[in-house]
Structure formats: C-alpha cells, structure tokens
C-alpha positions in Angstrom: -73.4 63.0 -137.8 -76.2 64.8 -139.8 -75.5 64.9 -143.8 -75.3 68.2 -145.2 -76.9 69.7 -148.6 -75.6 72.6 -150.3 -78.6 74.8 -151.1 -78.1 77.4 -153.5 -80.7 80.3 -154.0 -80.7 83.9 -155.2 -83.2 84.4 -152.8 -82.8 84.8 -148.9 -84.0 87.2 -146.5 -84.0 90.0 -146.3 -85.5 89.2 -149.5 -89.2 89.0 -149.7 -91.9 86.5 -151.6 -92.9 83.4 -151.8 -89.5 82.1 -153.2 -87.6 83.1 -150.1 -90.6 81.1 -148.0 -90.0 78.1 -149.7 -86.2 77.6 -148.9 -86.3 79.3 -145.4 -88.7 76.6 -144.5 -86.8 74.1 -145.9 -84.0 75.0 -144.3 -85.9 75.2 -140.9 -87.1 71.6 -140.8 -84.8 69.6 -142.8 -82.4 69.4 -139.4 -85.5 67.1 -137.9 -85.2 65.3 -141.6 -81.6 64.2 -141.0 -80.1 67.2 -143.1 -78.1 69.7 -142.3 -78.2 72.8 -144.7 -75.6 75.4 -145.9 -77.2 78.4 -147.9 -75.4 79.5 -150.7 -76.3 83.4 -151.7 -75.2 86.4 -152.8 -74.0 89.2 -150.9 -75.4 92.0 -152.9 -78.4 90.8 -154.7 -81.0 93.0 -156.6 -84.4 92.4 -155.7 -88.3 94.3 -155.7 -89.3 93.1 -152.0 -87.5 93.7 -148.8 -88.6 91.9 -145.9 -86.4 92.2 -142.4 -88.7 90.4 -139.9 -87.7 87.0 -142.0 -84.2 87.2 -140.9 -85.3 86.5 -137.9 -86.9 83.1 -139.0 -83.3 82.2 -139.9 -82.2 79.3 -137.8 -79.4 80.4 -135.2 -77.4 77.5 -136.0 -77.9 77.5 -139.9 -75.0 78.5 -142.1 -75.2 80.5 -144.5 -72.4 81.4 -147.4 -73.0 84.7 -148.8 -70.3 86.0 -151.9 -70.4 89.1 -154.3 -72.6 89.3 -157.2 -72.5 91.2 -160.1 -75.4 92.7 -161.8 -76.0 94.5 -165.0 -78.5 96.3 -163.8 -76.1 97.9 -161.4 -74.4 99.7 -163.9 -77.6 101.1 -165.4 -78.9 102.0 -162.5 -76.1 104.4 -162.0 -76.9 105.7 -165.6 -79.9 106.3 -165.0 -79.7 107.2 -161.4 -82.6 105.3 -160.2 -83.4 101.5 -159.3 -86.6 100.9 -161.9 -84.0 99.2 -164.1 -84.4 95.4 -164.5 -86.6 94.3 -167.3 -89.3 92.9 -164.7 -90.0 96.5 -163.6 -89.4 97.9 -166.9 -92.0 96.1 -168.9 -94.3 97.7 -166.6 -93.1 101.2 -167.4 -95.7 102.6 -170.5 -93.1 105.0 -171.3 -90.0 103.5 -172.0 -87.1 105.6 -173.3 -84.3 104.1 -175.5 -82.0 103.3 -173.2 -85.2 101.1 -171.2 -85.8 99.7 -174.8 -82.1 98.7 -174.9 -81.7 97.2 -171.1 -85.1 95.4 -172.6 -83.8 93.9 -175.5 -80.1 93.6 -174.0 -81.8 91.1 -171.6 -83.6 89.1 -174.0 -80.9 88.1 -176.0 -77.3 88.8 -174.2 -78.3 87.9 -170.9 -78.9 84.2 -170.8 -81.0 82.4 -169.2 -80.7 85.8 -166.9 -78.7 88.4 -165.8 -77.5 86.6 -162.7 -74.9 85.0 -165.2 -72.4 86.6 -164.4 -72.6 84.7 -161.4 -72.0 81.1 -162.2 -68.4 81.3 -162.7 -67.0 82.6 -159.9 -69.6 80.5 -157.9 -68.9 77.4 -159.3 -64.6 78.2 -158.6 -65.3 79.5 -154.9 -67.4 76.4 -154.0 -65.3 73.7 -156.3 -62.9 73.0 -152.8 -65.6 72.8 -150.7 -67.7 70.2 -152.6 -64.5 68.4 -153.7 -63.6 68.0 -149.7 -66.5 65.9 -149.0 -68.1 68.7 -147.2 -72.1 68.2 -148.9 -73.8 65.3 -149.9 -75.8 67.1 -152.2 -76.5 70.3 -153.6 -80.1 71.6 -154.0 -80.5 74.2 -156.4 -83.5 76.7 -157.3 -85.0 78.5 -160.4 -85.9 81.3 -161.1 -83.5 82.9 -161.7 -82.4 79.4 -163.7 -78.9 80.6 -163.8 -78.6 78.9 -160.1 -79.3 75.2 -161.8 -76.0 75.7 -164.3 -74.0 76.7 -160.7 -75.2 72.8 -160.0 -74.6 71.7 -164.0 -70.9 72.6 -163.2 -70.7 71.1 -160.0 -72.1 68.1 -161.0 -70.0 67.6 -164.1 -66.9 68.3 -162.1 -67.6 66.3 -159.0 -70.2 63.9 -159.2 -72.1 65.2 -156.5 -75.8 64.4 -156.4 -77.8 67.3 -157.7 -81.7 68.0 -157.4 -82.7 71.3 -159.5 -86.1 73.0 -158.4 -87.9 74.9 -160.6 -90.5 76.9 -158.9 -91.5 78.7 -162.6 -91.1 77.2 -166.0 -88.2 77.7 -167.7 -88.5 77.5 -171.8 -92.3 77.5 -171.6 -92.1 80.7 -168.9 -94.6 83.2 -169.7 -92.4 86.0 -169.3 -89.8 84.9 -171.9 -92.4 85.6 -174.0 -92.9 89.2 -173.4 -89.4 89.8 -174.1 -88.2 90.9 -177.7 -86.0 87.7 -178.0 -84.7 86.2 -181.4 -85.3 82.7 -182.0 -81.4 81.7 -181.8 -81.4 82.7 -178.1 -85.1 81.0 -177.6 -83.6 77.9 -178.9 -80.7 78.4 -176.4 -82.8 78.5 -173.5 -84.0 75.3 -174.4 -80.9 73.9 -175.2 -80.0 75.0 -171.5 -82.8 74.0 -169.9 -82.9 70.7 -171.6 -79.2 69.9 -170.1 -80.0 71.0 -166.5 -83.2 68.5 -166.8 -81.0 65.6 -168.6 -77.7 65.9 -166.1 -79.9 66.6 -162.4 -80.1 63.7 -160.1 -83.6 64.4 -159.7 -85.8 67.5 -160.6 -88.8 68.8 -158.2 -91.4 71.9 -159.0 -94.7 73.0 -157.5 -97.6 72.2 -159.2 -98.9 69.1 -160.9 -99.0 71.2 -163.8 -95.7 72.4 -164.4 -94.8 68.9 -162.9 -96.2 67.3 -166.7 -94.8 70.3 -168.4 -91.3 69.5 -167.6 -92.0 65.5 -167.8 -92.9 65.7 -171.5 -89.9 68.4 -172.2 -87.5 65.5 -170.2 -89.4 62.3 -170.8 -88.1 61.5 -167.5 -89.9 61.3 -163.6 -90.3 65.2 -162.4 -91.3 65.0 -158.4 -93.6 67.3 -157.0 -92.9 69.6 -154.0 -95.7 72.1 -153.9 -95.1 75.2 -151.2 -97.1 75.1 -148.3 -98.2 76.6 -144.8 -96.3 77.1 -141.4 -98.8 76.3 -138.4 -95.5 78.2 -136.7 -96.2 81.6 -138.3 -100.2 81.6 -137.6 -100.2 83.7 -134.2 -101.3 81.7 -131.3 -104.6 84.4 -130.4 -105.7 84.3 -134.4 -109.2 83.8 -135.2 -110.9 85.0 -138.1 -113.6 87.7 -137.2 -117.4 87.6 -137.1 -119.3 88.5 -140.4 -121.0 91.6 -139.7 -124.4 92.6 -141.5 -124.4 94.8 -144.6 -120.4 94.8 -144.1 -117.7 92.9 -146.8 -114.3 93.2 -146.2 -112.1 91.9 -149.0 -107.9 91.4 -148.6 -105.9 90.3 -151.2 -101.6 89.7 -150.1 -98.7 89.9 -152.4 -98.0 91.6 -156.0 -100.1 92.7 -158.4 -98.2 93.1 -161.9 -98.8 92.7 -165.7 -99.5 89.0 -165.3 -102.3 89.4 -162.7 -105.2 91.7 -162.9 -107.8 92.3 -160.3 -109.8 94.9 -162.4 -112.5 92.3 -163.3 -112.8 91.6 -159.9 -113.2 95.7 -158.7 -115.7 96.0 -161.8 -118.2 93.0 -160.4 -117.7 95.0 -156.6 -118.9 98.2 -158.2 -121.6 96.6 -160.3 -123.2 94.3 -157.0 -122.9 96.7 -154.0 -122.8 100.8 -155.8 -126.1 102.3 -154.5 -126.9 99.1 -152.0 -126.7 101.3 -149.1 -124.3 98.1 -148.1 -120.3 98.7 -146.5 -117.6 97.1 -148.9 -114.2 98.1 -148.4 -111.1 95.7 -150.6 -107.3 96.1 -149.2 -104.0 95.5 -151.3 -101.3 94.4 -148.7 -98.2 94.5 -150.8 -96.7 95.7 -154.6 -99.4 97.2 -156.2 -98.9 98.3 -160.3 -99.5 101.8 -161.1 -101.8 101.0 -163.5 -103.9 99.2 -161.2 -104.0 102.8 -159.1 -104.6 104.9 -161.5 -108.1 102.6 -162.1 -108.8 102.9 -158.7 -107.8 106.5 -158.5 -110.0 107.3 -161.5 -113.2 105.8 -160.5 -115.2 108.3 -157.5 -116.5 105.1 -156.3 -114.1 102.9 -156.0 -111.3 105.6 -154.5 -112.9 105.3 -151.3 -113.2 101.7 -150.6 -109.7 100.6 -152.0 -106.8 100.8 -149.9 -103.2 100.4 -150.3 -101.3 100.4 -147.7 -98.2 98.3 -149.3 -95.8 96.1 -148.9 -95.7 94.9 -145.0 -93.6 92.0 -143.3 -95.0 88.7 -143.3 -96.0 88.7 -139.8 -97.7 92.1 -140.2 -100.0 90.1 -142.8 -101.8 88.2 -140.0 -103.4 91.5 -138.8 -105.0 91.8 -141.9 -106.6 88.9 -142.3 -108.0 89.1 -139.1 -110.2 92.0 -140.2 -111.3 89.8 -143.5 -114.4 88.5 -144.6 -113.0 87.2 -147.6 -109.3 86.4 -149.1 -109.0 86.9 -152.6 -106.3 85.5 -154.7 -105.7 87.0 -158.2 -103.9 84.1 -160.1 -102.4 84.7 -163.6 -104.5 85.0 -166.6 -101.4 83.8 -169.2 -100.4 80.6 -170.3 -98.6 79.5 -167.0 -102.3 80.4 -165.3 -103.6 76.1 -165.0 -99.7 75.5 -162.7 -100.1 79.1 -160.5 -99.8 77.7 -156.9 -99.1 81.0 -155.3 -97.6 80.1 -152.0 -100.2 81.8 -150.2 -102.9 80.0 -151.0 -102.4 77.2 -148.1 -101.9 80.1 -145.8 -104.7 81.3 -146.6 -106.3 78.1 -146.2 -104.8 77.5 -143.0 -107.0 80.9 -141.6 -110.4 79.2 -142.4 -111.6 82.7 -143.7 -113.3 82.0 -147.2 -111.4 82.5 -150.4 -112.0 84.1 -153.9 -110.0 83.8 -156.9 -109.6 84.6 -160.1 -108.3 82.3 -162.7 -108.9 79.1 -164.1 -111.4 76.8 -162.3 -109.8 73.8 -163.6 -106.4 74.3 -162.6 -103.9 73.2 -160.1 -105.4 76.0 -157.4 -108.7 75.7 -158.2 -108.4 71.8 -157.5 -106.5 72.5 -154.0 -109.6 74.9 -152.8 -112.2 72.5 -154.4 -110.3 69.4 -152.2 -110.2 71.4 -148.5 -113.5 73.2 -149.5 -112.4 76.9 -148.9 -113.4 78.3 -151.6 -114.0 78.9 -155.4 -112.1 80.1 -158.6 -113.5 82.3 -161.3 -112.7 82.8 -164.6 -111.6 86.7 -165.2 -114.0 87.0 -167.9 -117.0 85.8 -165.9 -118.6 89.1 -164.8 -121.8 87.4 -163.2 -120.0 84.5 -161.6 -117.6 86.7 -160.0 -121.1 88.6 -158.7 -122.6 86.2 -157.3 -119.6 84.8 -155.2 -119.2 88.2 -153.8 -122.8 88.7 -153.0 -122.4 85.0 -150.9 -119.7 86.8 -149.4 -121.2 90.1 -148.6 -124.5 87.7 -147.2 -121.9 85.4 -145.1 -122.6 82.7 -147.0 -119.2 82.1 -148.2 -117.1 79.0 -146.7 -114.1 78.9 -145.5 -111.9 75.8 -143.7 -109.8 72.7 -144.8 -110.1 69.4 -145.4 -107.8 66.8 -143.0 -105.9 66.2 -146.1 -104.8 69.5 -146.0 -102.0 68.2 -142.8 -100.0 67.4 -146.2 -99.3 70.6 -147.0 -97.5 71.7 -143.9 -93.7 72.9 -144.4 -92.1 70.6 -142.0 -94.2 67.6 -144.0 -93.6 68.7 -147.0 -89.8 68.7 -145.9 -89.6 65.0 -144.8 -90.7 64.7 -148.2 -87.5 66.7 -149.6 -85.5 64.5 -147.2 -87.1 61.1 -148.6 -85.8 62.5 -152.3 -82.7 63.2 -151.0 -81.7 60.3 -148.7 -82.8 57.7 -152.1 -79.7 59.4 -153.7 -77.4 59.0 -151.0 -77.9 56.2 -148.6 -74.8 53.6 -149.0 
C-alpha cells in the first residue's frame, strides 16, 4: 500500500500560473514515486487567472479535498461592486480612491502574513481527525500565500506529522511586502512567522539556488532545492519550431506582465533596430498584460501595429504560439528578488529549442540555466545596445536555441522522484 501525503495549496485548477503547474505535476508523478497524494484546497478561492483545460490534467484517481474559504476581499468587492479589489491588482491601479487606499493599508498591517488567514483555523480543525487517524504520512505545504505553511505549523505542533513547507517566493525578504504601506511591528511579525514555519518544518524546499541561500542564512539550517520544470507530456507530439524566414522576426513572450516586470526597454531597442529597415517584426503578449504597458504600445504609431495582445489563453493553446516564433522572450523581474526569478516557463521554453531572450540579470539563477543548455542569453534592462544586438542576431537567424543533455534533470516526473527521495528520508521505518 502506497503512503499518502497531504498536499495543501491555495492554488489548483481551474486556477492558472505557474504555481498551479508546480503541484499538478507533482501530483501527477508522485503515484510512480511511491506517494499517493490528497489535495487540500479551497472551494471558493479568489484568484487573477482562470484556466479550465488544466482540470483536465487532473489525475482521475487523485483526491482532492476542497472546503469554504473566506476572503476579505469578498466583502469589498461587493462594496465596490467590481472584482479589482485585492491589493495585487490594486497597486497597479494609478488612481486609487480611499477606500483602495484603505483595502491597501488594511492588508499590510491587519492581514497577516495574508488575507487567506482566515483560513487556517477552520482548516487546521476540519483536517485535525483525518491526520490524527493515520490517514497521511506527511503533509506538504506551499507558499505563497504563506498562510498555507501555518495550516502545517498547527498540524505539526498537534500531531507530529512530518511536514515539508515549500516556498516558491520569499517570504520576509519578498519584494512585494515592500510595496505595501506596512509598519515595522507587523514587518517584524512576518519574520517572527516565517522564522517559526522554517525552525518547526521537517524539511523546507524552494526554487532557485538563490532563494535556496536566502532562506539558509534566515534559518541557518539545510534548505533543499526543487526548482519547477518542463512536461515532455504537454509538448504536442507534431511540434516543431518553424523555419526563420528572411527579413521576418517574430517575438512571443507567455504569462503576466505587472509592476515587477517591464518589457518597455525591450519594445524601445525593437523600435530603435528595425523602424525604417524595410524589415517585418511583429512581438505577441499571450497572457495578463498591465494597462500601462498598453497604453505605451497604444501611444506609439509604430509600435501599435506590430504588438499584439491577444490575452490570457490555456496552457495548451500556448503551444500554437510558439510555433509561429522566432524568438521567446522572457521578461524576469527588475527588483530585488530579480538574481532567484525561475519563472516556470523558462524550461518550457527550453524544451521548444526556439532561441530565448530575456531581460534581467545575466548573473542570476536564469541566466545561469540558459548559459548551461545554451538557449539563449539574458540582458540587463538598462542595456539599450546589448538588447539591440541580440535582436538583430535574432531578426538575422543567428540566434540559438536547444538544451544541453543535463537539461533531462529538469523534467516534472524527475524532479518528482526527487520530492519522493525528501519525503521517504522522513518516513521510512
């Protein structure tokens, strides 16, 4: 009889992003690990991205738990009558009335670590039975939101159970604390948190090598390193990345674009190399695009007609695109987080052997993945010319794309037996 882990996440399909990815692959291969898991969820979460088609990646025979949540942003949604309520949208907002200002500053310093609070309680007494039955081995939980790890504090203080918390962000040291009007009682509360859930886990796992040395010099303790990866499952079968065409550039670039990553350097250098070459460049957006963003696009004659937006798609749509690309691009954050940004699509993008260009820091953890399976390069934002240039290789097909054998590692199911290895060292009699 398999052993089965407890895996509790906010996010699950229909849910959308990387962070859904991440678990629902786990989930997927841990079975052929040894593990059987149960998803724990709620029932009416709030989030940005909506993506059906991965309910259909949920195994048949997985089990998954889903119970009522409660949301403040609920309640001011019905005050305000729309659903741009949580802070995350609302920062982006340039006009922000008082009662914006107030949901603002109401979640900087009442809702802590997050607004998904509310949550740990009733969680914690619902699944108290089951854990105390001997039903789970372990329990896996994931952050952001970090209010899942103190649903596995309270477990673990109550039952022993062996407890692995996965931080795929920062938490303390997480750039968008810092945009937030927050006194320095509740900062120092979030670390008080944070330094609990990283004292009391059984072990602690995150994504990049960076953030993996963040959290060991906040613990002083061993962090392990899970990064995300690819699914050779979800490439289509007939895939193959198209022939460069003369004279022709086609850029694609999947996922959100927010406050924390800006691809207006990036449409600046396309203007600058290719306006008035008589050469074709077009530059597609599949996914959340910020309005201001738009309205840069929308203000510029040029650009207007060789940027598209055609929003948010599902995640098997997404293949489509990048058969019509020349180039990837991948617009990493420019904040202090930027050296540990894995974005999860990076390995997929790898995995399409079409050449990649990003934006960010070329010393950190993604430029050091692309530099290792030789796909492509990284870019500082503020380095007009070198930003040219890679898109003139592009635009003359002289860009390269492909992975290195190492790159095998980086599969979900491997990555997985990985997971398992963590988990079995905890609970093998």
């Amino acid at each position: 009889m398999q052993k089965q882990v407890l895996i509790i996440t906010y996010y699950w399909p229909p849910s959308g992003g990387s962070g859904v990815q991440r678990w629902l692959k786990f989930a997927k291969y841990l079975p052929e690990a040894g593990w059987e898991p149960v998803i724990f969820t709620p029932e009416n979460p709030d989030f940005d991205l909506k993506d059906e088609s991965l309910q259909k990646e949920i195994p048949t025979s997985l089990e998954v738990i889903k119970f009522p949540i409660w949301e403040p942003y609920q309640l001011f949604s019905r005050v305000k009558r729309k659903s741009k309520t949580h802070p995350g949208r609302l920062l982006e907002q340039k006009e922000k009335g008082f009662l914006e200002k107030a949901a603002i500053w109401m979640r900087a310093n009442f809702l802590v670590p997050d607004p998904r609070v509310f949550w740990v309680k009733p969680s914690v007494k619902f699944l108290l039975d089951l854990v105390q039955n001997g039903q789970y081995q372990a329990v896996i939980t994931t952050g952001p939101p970090h209010s899942m790890h103190l649903i596995g504090r309270e477990l673990k203080r109550k039952t022993g159970l062996t407890w692995i918390a996965d931080f795929r962000d920062p938490w303390s040291q997480w750039e968008f604390l810092d945009k937030l009007p927050m006194a320095a009682r509740i900062r120092k509360r979030h670390l008080q948190l944070e330094e609990s859930v990283l004292k009391e886990a059984d072990e602690v796992i995150t994504i990049s090598p960076t953030f993996q040395l963040d959290l060991e010099k906040l613990s002083h303790r061993k962090i392990q390193l899970l990064t995300n990866g690819f699914d050779p499952a979800d490439i289509p079968s007939d895939f193959s990345p198209k022939a460069k065409v003369k004279e022709k550039l086609h850029l694609v670039y999947t996922g959100v674009i927010d406050a924390i990553r800006n691809p207006i350097p990036l449409l600046k250098a396309i203007k600058e190399e290719f306006q008035g070459t008589g050469e074709e460049v077009d530059f597609t957006f599949v996914g959340k695009v910020s309005d201001p963003v738009k309205e840069f696009v929308a203000a510029d004659s040029w650009l207007v007609n060789r940027i598209h937006f055609p929003g948010y798609v599902s995640h098997g749509e997404v293949f489509g695109f990048y058969a019509k690309a020349d180039g990837l691009v991948l617009i990493l954050t420019d904040t202090k987080n930027a050296k540990g940004n894995i974005p999860g699509k990076l390995f997929e993008y790898l995995a399409t052997g079409i050449p990649i260009v990003a934006l960010g820091d070329p010393e950190g953890d993604s430029a050091q993945i692309l530099n290792q399976a030789e796909g492509g390069k990284v870019i500082r934002h503020e380095d007009f010319v070198g930003i040219q240039v890679v898109l003139r290789e592009l635009m003359d097909g002289k860009g390269k794309g492909g992975n290195s054998p190492q790159f095998a590692r980086f599969s979900r199911r491997s990555l997985t037996f990985d997971l398992a290895k963590i988990l079995d060292a905890h609970t093998l009699s």
